[in-house]
Backbone of each chain as ProteinMPNN parsed JSONL, in Angstrom:
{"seq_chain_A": "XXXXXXXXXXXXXXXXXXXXXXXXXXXXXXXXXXXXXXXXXXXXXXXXXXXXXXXXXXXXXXXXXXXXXXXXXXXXXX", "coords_chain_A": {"N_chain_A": [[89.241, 122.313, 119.234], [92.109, 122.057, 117.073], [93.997, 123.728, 115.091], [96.09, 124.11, 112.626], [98.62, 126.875, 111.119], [99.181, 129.128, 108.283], [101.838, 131.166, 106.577], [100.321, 133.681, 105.794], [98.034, 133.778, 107.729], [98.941, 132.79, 109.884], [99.82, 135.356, 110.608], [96.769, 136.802, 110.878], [95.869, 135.438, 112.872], [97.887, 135.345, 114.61], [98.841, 133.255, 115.354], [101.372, 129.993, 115.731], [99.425, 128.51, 115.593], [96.042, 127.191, 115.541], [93.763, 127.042, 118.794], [91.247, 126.552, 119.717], [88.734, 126.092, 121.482], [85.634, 126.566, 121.551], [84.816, 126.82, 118.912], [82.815, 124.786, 117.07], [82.219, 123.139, 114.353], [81.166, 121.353, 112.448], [81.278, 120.863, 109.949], [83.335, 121.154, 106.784], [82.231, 123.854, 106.011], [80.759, 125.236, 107.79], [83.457, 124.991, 109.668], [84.817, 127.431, 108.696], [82.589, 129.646, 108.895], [82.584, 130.079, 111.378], [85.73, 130.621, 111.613], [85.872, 133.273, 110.468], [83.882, 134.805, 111.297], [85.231, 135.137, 113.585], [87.718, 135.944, 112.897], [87.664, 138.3, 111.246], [89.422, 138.567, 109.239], [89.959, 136.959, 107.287], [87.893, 136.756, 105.922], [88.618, 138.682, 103.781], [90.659, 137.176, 102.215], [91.719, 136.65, 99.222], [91.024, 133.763, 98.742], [90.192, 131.217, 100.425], [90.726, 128.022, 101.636], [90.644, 125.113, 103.253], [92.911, 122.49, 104.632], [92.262, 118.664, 105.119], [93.329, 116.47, 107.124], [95.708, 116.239, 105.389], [94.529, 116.897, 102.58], [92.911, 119.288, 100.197], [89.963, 119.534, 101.298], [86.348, 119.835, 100.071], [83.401, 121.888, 100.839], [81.178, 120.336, 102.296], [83.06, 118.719, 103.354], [83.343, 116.167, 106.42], [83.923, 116.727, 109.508], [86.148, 116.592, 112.53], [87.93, 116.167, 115.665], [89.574, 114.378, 115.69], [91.087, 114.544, 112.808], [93.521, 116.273, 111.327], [93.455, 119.315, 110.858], [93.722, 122.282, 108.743], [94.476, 125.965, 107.95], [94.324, 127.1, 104.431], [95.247, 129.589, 103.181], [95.4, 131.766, 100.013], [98.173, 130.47, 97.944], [101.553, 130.616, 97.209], [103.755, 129.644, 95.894], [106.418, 128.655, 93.584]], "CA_chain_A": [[89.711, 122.06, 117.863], [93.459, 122.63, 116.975], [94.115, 124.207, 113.6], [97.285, 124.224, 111.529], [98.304, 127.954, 110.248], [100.466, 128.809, 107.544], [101.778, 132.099, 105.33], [99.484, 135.151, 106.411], [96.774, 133.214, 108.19], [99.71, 132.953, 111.501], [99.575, 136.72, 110.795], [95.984, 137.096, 111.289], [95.549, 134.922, 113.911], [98.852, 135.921, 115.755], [99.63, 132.164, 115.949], [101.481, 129.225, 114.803], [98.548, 127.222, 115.979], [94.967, 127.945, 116.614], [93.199, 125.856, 119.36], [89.749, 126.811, 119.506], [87.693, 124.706, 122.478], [84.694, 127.0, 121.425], [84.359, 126.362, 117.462], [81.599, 123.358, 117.074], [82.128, 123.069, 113.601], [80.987, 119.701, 112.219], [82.182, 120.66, 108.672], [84.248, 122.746, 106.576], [81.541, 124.985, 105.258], [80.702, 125.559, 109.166], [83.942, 126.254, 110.371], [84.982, 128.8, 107.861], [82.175, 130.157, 109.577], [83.233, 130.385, 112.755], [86.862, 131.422, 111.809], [85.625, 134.181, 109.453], [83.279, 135.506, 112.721], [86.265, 135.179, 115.163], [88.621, 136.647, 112.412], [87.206, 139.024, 110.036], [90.321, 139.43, 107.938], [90.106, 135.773, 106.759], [86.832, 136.832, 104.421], [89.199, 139.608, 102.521], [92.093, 137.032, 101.416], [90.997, 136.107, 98.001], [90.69, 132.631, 98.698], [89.967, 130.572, 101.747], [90.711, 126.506, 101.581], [90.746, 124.214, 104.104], [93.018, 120.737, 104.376], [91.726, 118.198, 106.202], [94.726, 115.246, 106.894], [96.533, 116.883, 104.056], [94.097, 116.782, 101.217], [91.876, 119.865, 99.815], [88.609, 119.705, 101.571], [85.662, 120.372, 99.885], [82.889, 122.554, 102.004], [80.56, 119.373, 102.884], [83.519, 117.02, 104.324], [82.609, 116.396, 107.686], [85.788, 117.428, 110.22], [86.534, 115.821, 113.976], [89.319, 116.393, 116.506], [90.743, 113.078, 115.252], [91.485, 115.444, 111.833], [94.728, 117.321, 110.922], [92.766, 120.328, 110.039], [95.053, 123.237, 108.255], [94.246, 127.133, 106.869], [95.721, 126.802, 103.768], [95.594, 131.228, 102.383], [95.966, 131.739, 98.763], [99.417, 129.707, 97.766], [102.432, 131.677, 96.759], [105.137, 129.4, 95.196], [107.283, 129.624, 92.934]], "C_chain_A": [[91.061, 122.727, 117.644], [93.554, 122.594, 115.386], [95.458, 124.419, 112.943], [97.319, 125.232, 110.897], [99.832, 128.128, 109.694], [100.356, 130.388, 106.799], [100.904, 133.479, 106.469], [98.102, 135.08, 107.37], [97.698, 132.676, 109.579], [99.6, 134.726, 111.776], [97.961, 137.315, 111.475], [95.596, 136.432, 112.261], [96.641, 135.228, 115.198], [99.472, 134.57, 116.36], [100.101, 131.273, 115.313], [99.901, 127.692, 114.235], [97.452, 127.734, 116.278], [94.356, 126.984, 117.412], [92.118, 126.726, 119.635], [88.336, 125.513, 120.302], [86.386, 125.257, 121.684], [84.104, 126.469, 120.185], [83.45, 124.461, 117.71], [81.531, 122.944, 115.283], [81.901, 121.54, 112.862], [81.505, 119.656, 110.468], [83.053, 121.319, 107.778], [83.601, 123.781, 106.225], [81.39, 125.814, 106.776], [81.92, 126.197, 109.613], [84.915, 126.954, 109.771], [84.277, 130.299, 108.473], [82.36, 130.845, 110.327], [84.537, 131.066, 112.632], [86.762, 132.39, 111.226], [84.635, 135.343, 110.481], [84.278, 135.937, 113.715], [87.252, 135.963, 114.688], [88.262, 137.378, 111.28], [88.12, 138.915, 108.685], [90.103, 138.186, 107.343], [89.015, 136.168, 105.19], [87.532, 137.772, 103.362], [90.107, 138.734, 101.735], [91.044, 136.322, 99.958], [90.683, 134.372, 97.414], [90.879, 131.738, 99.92], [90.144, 129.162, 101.655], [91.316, 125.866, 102.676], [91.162, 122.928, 103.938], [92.696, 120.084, 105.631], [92.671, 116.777, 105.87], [95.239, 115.44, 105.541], [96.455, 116.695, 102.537], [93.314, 118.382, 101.466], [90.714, 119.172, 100.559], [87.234, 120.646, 101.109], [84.445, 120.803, 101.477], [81.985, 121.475, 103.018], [81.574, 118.438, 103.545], [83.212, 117.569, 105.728], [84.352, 116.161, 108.661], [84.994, 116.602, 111.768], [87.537, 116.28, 114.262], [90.013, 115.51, 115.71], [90.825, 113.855, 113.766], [92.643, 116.424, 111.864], [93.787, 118.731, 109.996], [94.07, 121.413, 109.962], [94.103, 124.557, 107.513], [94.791, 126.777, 105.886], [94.865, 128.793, 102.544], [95.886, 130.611, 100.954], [97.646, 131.455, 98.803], [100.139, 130.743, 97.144], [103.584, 131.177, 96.232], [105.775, 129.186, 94.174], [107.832, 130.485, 92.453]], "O_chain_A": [[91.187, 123.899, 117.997], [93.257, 121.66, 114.642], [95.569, 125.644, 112.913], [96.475, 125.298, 110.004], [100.939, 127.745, 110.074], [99.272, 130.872, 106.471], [101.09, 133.881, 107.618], [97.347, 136.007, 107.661], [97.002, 132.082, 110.402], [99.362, 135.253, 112.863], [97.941, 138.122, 112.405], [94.61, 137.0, 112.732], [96.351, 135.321, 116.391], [100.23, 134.489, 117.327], [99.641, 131.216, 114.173], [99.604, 126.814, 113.424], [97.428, 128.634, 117.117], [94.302, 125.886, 116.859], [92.459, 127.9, 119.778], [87.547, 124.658, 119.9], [85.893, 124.345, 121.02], [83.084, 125.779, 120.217], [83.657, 123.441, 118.368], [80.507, 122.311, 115.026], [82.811, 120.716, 112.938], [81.977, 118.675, 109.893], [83.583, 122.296, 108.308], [84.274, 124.8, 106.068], [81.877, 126.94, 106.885], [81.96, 127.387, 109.924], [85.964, 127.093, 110.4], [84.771, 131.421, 108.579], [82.364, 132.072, 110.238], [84.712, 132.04, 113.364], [87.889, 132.885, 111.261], [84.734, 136.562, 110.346], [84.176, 136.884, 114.495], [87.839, 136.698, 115.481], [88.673, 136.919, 110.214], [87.776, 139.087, 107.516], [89.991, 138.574, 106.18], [89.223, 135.978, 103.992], [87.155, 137.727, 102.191], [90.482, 139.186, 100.653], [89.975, 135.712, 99.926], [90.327, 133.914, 96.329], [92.042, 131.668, 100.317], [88.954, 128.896, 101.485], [92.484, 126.104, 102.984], [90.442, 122.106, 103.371], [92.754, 120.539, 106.773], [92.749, 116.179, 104.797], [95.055, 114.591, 104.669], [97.295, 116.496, 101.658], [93.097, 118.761, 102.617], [90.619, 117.982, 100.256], [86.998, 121.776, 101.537], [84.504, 120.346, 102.619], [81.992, 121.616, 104.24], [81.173, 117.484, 104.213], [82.959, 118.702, 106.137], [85.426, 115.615, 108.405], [83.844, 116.219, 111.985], [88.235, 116.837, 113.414], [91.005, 115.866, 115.074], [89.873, 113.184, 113.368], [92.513, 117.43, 112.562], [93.622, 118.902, 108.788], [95.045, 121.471, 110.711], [93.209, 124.316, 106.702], [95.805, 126.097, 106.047], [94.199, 128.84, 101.51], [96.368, 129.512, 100.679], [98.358, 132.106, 99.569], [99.564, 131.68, 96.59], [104.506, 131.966, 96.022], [105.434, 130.164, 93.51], [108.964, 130.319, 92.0]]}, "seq_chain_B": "XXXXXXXXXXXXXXXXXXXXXXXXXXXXXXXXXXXXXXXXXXXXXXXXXXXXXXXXXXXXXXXXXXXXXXXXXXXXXXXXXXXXXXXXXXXXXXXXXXXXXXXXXXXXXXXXXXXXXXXXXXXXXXXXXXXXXXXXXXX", "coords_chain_B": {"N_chain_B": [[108.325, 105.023, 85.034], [110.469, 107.391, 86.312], [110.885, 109.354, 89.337], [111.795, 112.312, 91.066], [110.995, 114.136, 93.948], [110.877, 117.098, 96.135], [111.033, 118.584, 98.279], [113.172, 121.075, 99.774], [116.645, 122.971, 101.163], [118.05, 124.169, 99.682], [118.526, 124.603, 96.475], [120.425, 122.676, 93.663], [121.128, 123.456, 90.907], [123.098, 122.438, 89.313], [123.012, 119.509, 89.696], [121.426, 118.786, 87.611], [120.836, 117.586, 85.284], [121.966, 114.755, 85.132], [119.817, 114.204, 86.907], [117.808, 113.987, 85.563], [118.939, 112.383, 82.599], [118.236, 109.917, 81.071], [118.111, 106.877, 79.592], [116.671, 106.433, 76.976], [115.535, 108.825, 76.443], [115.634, 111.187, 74.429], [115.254, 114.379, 75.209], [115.699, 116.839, 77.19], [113.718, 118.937, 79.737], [113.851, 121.725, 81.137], [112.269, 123.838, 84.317], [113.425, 126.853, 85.872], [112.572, 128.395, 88.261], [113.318, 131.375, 90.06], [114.612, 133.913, 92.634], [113.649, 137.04, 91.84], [114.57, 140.675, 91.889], [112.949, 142.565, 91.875], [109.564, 144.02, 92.166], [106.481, 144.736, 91.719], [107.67, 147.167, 91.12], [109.372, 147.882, 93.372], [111.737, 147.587, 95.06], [112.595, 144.565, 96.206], [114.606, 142.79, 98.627], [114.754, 140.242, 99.621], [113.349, 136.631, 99.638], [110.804, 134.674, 101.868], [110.297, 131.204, 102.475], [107.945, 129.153, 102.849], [106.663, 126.387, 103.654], [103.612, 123.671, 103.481], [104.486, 120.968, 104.428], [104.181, 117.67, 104.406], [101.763, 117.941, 103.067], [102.076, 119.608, 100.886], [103.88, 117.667, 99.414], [102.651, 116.166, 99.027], [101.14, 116.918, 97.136], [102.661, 117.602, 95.189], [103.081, 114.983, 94.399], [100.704, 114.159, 92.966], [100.653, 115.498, 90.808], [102.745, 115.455, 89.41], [101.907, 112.338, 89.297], [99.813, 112.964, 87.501], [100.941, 114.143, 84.974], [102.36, 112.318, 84.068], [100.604, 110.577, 83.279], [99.46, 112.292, 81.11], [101.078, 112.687, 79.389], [104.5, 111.442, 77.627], [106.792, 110.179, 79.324], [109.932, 109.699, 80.641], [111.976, 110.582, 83.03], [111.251, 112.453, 85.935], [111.129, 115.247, 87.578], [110.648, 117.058, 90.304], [110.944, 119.943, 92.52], [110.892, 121.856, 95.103], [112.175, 124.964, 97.458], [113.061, 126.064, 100.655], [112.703, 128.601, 103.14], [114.802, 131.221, 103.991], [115.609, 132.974, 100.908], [117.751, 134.55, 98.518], [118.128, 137.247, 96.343], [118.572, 136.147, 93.011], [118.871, 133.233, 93.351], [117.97, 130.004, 93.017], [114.61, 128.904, 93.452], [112.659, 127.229, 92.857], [112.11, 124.278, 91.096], [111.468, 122.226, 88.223], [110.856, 119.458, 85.876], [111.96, 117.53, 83.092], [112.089, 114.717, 81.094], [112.296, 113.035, 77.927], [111.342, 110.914, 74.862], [111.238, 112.913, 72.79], [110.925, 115.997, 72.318], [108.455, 117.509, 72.448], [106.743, 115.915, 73.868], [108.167, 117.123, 76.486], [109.092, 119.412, 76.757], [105.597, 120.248, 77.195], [105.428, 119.021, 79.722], [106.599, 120.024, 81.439], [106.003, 122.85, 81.645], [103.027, 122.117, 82.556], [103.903, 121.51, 84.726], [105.153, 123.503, 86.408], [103.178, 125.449, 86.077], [101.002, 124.19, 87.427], [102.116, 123.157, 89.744], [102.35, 125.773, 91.106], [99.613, 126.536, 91.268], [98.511, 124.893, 92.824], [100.431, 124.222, 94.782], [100.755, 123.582, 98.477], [102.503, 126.29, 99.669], [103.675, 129.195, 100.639], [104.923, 132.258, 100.165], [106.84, 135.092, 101.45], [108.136, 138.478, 100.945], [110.545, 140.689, 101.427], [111.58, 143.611, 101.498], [113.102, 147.085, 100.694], [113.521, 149.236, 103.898], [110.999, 148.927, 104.508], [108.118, 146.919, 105.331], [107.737, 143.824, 105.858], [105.87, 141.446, 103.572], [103.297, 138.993, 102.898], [102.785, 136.989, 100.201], [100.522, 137.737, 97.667], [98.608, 135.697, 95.766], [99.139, 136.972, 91.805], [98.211, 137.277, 88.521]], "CA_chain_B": [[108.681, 106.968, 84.946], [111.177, 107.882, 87.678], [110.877, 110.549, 89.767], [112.449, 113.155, 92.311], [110.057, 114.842, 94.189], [111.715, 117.432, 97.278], [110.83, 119.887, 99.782], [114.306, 121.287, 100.212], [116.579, 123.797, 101.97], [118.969, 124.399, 98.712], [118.156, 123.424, 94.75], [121.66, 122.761, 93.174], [120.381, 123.034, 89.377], [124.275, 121.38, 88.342], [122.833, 118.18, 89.562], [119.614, 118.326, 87.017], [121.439, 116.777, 83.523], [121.829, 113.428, 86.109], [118.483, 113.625, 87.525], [116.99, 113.751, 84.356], [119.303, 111.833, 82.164], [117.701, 108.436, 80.499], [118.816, 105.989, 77.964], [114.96, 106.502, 76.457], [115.205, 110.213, 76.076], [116.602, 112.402, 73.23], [114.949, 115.536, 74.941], [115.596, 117.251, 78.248], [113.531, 120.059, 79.771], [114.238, 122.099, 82.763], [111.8, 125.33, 84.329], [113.989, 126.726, 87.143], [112.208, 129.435, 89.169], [114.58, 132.506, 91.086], [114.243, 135.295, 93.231], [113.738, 138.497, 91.239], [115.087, 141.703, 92.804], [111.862, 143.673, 91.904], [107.96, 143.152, 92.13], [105.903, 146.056, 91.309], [108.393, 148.87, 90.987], [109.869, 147.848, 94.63], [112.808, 146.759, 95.057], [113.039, 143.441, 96.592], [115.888, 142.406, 99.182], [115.036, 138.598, 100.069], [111.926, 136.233, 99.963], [110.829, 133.499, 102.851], [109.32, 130.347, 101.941], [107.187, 128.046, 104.313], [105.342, 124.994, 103.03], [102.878, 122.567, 104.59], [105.694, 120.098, 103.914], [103.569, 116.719, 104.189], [100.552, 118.315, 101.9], [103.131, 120.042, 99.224], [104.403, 116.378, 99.198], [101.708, 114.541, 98.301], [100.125, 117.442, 95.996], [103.192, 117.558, 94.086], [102.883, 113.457, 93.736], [99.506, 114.082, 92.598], [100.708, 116.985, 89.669], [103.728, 114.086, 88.719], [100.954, 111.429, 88.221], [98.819, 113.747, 86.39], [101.699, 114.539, 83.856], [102.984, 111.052, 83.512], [99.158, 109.905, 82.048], [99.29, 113.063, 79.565], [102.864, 113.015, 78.661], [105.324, 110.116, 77.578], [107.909, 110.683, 80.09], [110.997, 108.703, 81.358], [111.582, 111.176, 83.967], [110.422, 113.931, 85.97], [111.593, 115.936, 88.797], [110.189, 118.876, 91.212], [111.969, 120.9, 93.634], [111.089, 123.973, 96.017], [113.175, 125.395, 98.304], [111.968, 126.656, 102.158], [113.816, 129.31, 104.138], [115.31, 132.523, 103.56], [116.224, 133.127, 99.572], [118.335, 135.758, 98.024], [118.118, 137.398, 95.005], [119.528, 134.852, 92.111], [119.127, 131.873, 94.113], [117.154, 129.071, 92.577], [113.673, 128.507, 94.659], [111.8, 125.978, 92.32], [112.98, 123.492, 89.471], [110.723, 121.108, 87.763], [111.539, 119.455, 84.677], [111.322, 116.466, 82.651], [112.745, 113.692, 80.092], [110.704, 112.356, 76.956], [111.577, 110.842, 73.918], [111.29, 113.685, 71.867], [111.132, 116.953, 72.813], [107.387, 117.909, 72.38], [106.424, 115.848, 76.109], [109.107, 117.613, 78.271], [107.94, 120.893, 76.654], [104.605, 120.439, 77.576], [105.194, 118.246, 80.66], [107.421, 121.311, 82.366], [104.615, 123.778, 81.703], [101.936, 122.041, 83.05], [104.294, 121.143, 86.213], [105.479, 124.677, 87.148], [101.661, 125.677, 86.345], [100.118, 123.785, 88.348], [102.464, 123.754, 91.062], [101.953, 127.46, 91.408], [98.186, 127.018, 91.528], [97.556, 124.377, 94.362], [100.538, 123.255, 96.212], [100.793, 124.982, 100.054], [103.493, 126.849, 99.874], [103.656, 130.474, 100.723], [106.481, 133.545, 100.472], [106.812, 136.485, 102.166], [108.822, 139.242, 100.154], [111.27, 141.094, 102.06], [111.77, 145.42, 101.213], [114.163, 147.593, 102.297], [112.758, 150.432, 104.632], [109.527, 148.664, 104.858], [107.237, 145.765, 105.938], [107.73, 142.656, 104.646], [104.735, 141.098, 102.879], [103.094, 137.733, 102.824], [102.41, 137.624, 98.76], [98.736, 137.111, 97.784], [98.993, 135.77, 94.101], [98.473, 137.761, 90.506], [98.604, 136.632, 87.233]], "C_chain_B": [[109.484, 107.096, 86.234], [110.879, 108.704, 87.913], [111.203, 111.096, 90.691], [111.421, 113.753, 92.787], [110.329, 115.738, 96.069], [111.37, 118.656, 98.06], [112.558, 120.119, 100.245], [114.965, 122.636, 100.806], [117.367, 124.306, 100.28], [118.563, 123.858, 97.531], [119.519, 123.723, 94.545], [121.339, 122.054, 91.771], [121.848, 122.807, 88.589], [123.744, 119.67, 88.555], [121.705, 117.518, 88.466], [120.032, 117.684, 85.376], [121.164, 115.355, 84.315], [120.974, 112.882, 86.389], [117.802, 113.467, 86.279], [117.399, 112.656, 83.456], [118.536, 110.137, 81.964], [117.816, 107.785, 79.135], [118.032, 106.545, 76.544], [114.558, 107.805, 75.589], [116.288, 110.848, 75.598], [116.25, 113.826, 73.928], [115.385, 115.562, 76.736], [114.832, 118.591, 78.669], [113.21, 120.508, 81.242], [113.759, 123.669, 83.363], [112.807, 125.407, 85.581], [113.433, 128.303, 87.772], [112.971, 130.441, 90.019], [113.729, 133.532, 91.478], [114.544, 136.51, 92.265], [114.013, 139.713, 92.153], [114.396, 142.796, 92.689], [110.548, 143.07, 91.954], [107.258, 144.574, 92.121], [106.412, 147.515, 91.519], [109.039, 149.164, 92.248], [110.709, 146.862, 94.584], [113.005, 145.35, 96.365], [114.647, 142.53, 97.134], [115.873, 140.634, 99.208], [114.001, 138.349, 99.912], [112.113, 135.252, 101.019], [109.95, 132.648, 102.288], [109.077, 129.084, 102.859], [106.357, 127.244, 103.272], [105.12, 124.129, 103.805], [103.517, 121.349, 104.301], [104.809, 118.986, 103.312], [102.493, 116.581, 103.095], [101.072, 118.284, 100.682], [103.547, 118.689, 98.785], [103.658, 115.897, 98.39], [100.964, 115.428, 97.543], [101.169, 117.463, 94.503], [103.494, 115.982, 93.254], [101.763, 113.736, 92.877], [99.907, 114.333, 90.676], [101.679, 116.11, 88.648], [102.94, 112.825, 88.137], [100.085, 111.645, 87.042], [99.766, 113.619, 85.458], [102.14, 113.193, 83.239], [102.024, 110.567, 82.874], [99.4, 110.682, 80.763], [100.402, 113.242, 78.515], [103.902, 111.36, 77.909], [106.53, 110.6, 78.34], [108.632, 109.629, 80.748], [111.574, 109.094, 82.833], [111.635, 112.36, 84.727], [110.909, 114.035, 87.654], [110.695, 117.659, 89.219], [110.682, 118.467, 92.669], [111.557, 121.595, 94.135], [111.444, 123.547, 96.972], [112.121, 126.019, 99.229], [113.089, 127.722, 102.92], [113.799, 130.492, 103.076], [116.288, 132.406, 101.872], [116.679, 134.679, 99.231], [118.388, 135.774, 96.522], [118.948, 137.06, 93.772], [119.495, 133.656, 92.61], [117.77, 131.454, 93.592], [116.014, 128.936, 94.179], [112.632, 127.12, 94.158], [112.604, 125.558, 90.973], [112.273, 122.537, 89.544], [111.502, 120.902, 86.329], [111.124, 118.003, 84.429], [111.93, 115.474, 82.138], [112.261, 112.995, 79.557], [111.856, 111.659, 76.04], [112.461, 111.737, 72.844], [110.868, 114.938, 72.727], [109.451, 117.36, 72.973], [106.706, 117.481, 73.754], [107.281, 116.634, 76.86], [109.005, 118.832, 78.051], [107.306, 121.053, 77.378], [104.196, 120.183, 78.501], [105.606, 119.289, 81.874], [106.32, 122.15, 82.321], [103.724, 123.54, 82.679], [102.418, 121.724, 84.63], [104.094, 122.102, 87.121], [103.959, 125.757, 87.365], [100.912, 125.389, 87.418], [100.877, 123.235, 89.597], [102.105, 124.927, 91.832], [100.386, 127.601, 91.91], [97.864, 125.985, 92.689], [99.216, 124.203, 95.535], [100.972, 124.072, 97.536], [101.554, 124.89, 100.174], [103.463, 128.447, 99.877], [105.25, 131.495, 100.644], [106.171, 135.026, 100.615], [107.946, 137.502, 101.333], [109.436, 140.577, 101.35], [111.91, 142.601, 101.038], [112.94, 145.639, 101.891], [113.476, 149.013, 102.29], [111.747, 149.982, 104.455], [109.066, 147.461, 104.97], [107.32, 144.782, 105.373], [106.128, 142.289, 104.553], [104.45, 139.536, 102.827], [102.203, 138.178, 101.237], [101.215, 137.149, 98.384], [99.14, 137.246, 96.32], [98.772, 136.816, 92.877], [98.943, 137.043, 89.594], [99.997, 136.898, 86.383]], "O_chain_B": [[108.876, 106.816, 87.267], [110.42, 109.369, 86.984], [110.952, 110.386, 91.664], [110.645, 114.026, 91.871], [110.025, 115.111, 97.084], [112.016, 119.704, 98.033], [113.089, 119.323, 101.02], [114.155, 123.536, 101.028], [116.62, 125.183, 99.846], [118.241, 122.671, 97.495], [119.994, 124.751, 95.027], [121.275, 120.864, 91.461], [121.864, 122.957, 87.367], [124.02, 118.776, 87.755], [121.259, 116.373, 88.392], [119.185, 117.433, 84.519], [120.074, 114.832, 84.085], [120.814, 111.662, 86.365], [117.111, 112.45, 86.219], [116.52, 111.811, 83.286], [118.43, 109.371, 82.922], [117.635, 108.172, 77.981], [118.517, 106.924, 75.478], [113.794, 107.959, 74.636], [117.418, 111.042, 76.046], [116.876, 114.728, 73.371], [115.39, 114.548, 77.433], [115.214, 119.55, 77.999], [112.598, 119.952, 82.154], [114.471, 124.641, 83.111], [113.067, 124.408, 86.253], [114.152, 129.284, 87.582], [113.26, 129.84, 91.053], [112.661, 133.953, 91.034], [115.703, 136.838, 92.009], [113.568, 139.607, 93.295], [114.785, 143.874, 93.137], [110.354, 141.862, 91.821], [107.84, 145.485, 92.709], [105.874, 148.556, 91.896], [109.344, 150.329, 92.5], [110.588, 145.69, 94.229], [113.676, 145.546, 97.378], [115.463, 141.917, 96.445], [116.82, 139.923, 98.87], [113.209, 139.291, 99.92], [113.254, 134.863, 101.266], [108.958, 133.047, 101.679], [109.865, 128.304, 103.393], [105.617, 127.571, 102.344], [105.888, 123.692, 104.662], [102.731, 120.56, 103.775], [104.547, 119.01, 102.109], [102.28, 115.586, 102.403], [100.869, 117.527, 99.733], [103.555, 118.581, 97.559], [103.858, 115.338, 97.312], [99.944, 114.894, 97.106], [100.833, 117.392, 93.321], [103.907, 115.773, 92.113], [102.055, 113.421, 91.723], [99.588, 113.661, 89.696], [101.509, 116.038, 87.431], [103.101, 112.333, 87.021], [99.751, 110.957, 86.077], [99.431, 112.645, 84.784], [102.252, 113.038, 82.023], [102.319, 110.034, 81.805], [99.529, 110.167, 79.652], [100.533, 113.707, 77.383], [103.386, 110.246, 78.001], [107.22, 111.483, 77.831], [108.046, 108.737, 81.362], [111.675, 108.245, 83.718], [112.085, 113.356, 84.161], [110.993, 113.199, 88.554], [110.374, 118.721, 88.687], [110.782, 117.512, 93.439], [111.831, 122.631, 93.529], [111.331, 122.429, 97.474], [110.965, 126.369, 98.994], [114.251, 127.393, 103.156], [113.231, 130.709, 102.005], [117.389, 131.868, 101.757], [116.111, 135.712, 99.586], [118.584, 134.864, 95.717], [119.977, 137.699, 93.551], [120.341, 132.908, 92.121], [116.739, 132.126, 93.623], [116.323, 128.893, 95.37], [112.058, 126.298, 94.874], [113.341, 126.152, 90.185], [112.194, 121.866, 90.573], [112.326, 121.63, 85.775], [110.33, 117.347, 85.103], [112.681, 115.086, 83.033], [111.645, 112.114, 80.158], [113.051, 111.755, 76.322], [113.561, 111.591, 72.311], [110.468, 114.736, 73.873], [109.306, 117.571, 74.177], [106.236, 118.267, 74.577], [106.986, 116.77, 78.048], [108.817, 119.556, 79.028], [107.622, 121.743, 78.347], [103.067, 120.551, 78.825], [105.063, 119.346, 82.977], [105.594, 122.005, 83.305], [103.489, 124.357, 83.569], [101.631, 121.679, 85.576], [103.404, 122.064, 88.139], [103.681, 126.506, 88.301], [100.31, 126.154, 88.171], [100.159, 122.843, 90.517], [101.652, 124.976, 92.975], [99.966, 128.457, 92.688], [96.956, 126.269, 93.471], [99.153, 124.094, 96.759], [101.512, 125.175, 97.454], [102.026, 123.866, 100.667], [103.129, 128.898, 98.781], [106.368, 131.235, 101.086], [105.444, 135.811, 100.006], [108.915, 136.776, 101.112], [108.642, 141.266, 101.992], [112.589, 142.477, 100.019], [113.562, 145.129, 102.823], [113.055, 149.704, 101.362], [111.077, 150.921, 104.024], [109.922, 146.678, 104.557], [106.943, 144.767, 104.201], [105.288, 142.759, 105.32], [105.438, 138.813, 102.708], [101.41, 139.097, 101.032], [100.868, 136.055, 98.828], [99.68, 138.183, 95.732], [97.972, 137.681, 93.234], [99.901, 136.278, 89.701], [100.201, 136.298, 85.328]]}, "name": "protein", "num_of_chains": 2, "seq": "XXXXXXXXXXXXXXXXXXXXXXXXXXXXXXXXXXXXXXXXXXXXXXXXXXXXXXXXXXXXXXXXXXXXXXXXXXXXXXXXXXXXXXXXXXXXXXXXXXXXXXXXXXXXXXXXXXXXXXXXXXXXXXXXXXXXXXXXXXXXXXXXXXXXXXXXXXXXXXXXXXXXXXXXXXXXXXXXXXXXXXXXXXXXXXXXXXXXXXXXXXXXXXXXXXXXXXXXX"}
C-alpha cells in the first residue's frame, strides 16, 4: 500500500511517501489502525483524516491499491 | 457566477478590483490573509506552505459552490499561496462580488472560514534560534 504524506505526518514517518507491503487494511477505520500501531505519534495529532482519490474519507469507505490514499494531519491554512 | 479558483506561488492582491469587477455588482469584498511576524510571544521569521494541490482544488470548488447557493454572487475568487512566505506577503485572498453589499460580506466570511477548516494545506512556521514547527491549529 503506498500512502501520500503531507505537513507533519512526512515528519513522523520520515517520508515523502509511505509504502507499506505489510498494512492489510481493507478500510479507513482499519488502516488508521495499522498506521497508529506502526506510528504512535499519529494518535497525539488532534485530528487524523484520511483522503481517498482526493475526497475526505469517512471510517467505513472501503480502500484498494487502485486508491490514491493520503494522511491528511490537522490543516493549517491561511 | 464566475470564478477564480488557484493554488499559487505569488497572490498579487492589485489584480483583485478586475477579478472581481461585474456590471451586476455595486459591492466588492476582499479577505486577504498575511504572514504575521509573531505567534505566541515568538517572533516569527518566515512560514512554508505545502498543499495536496489536486484535493485543495476540488475542496475549494466545493466551499465556491456552497457559497454561490447561500449567497447572490456574480463573482468569487480564492487564492493560497505554496512555498516559502515572508513576513507581509499575502498567503490567502478570497473574496467576492454581490449586488449589494450584505452577500460579499457574508460570502467572504464563510469562504476564508471554511477554507481554514477543511482544505489540505499545511504551514510550517519558521523561528530564529530554534526549530521550525509544523502548526497544529487553535482558535
Amino acid at each position: 500500500m503506498k500512502i501520500l504524506l503531507f505537513g507533519v505526518a512526512k515528519d513522523i514517518v520520515g517520508n515523502q511517501v509511505l509504502e507499506e507491503p505489510s498494512f492489510k487494511a481493507k478500510n479507513v477505520a482499519e488502516l488508521k489502525q495499522e498506521l497508529i500501531k506502526k506510528y504512535p505519534e499519529f494518535a497525539k495529532l488532534s485530528s487524523l483524516a484520511i483522503a481517498v482519490d482526493e475526497e475526505y474519507a469517512s471510517d467505513e469507505k472501503l480502500i484498494s491499491a487502485e486508491n490514491e490514499i493520503a494522511i491528511i494531519p490537522p490543516v493549517s491554512g491561511g | 457566477m464566475e470564478k477564480k479558483i488557484e493554488i499559487i506561488e505569488n497572490i498579487d492582491p492589485s489584480l483583485i478590483h478586475k477579478d472581481l469587477s461585474h456590471p451586476a455588482s455595486g459591492g466588492i469584498c476582499v479577505f486577504i490573509g498575511a504572514v504575521r511576524d509573531t505567534t505566541q510571544n515568538q517572533k516569527v521569521n518566515s512560514l512554508f506552505f505545502e498543499a495536496y494541490e489536486a484535493m485543495a482544488l476540488k475542496e475549494m470548488e466545493k466551499i465556491a459552490e456552497a457559497a454561490s447557493k447561500q449567497w447572490n454572487l456574480n463573482r468569487l475568487i480564492m487564492q493560497h499561496a505554496v512555498g516559502d512566505k515572508k513576513v507581509e506577503e499575502p498567503v490567502v485572498l478570497v473574496g467576492a462580488s454581490s449586488a449589494h453589499r450584505d452577500d460579499c460580506f457574508e460570502a467572504c466570511r464563510f469562504l476564508i472560514d471554511t477554507l481554514k477548516e477543511k482544505v489540505p494545506i499545511w504551514k510550517k512556521e519558521f523561528f530564529d534560534g530554534k526549530d521550525e514547527v509544523w502548526v497544529t491549529p487553535h482558535p
